[in-house]
RODO-2510 file (C-alpha; in nm, 4 decimals, decimal comma):
residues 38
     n   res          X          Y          Z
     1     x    -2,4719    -0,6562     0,6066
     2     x    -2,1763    -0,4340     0,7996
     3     x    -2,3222    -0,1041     0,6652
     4     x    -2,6596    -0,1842     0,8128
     5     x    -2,4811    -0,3199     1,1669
     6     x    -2,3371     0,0610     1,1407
     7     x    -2,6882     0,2084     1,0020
     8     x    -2,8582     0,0500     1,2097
     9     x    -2,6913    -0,1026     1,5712
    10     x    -3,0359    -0,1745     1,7770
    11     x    -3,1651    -0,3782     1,4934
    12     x    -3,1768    -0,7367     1,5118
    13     x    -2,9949    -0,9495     1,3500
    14     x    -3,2745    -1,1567     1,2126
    15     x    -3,3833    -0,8203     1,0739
    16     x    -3,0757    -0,7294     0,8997
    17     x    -3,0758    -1,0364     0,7281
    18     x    -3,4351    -1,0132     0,5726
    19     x    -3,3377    -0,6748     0,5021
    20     x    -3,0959    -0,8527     0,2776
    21     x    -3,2154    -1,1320     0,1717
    22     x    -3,4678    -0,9175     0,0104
    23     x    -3,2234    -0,6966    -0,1785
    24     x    -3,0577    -0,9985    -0,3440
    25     x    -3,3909    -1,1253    -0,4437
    26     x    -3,4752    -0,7920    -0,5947
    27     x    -3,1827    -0,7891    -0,7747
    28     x    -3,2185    -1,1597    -0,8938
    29     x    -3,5825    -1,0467    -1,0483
    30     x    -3,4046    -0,7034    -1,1758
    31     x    -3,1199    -0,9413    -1,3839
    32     x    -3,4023    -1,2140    -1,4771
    33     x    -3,5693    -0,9334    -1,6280
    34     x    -3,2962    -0,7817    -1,8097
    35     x    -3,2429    -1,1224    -1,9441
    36     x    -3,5423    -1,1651    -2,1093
    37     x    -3,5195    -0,8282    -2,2805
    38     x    -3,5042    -0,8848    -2,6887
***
């Protein structure tokens, strides 16, 4: 969340935090994948 506070200053907060709520759910889907892997 900090880097995108320095990427990004003007955006809201509310923003930020989709921004990243949406990385950890890609990465969630990314691991639940791997896990299912033979």
């Amino acid at each position: 969340m900090r880097n995108l506070e320095i990427a990004y200053p003007e955006m809201p907060h509310a923003e930020r935090a989709r921004i990243v709520d949406g990385v950890f759910r890609s990465i969630a889907r990314s691991i639940h994948a791997f896990a299912r892997f033979p």
